[in-house]
C-alpha positions in Angstrom: 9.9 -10.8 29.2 8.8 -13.6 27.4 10.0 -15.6 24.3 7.5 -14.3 22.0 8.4 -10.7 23.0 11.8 -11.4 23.2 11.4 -13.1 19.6 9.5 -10.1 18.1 11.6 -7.4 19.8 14.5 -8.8 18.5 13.1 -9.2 14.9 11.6 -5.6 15.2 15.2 -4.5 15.8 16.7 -6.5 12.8 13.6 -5.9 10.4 11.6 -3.1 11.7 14.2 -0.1 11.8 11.8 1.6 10.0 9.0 1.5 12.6 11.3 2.8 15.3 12.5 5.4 13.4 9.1 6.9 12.9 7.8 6.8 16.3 5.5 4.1 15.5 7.8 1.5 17.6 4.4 0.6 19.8 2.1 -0.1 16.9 4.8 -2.1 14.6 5.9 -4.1 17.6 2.1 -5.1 18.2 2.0 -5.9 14.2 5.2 -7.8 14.1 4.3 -9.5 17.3 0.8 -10.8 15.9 1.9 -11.7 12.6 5.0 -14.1 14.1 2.3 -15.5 16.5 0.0 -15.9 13.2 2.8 -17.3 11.3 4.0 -20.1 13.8 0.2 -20.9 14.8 -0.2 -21.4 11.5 2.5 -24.0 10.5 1.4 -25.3 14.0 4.2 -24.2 15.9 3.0 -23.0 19.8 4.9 -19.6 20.0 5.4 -20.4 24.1 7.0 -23.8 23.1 10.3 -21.5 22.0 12.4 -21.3 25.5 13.8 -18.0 26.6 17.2 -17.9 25.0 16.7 -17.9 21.3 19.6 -15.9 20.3 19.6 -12.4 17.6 21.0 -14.5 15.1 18.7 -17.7 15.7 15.4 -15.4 15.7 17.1 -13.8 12.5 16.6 -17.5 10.9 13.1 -17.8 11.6 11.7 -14.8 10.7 13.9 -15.9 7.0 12.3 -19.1 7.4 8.6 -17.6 7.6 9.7 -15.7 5.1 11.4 -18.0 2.5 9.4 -19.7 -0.8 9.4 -23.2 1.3 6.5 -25.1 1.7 4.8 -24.8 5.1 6.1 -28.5 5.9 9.9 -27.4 5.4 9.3 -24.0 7.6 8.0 -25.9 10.4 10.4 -28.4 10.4 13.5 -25.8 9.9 11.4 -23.5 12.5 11.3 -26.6 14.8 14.8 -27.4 14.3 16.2 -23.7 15.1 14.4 -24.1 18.4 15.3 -27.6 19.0 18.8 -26.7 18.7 18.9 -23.7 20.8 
């Protein structure tokens, strides 16, 4: 598996209860997967660049990162950080 799927399963299993629940796991993954791959392209973050070992809790922080009021230059660099330190 790779990070990115590993990244967005992960988040789908902290944030996407829902989805499983209603036996739409396939089609929320696919959503969740291409909006974190929208989200880090975005603040110009390559989703590959993330390693393999990104841990529940540190995948937790980014998708609160992408998700907080920051500007895009203080997600990036807390985003960054997260995977720097992992």
């Amino acid at each position: 598996m790779n990070k990115l799927s590993a990244v967005v399963l992960a988040a789908t299993m902290a944030f996407g209860g829902a989805a499983l629940a209603d036996g739409h796991a396939g089609q929320g993954f696919n959503m969740l997967q291409t909006a974190l791959m929208n989200d880090l392209e975005r603040l110009g973050i390559d989703p590959s660049s993330m390693g393999d070992d990104l841990t529940l809790g540190e995948i937790a922080s980014i998708k609160s990162v992408i998700d907080s009021n920051e500007n895009e230059s203080q997600k990036k660099n807390r985003i960054q950080a997260i995977i720097d330190n992992n």
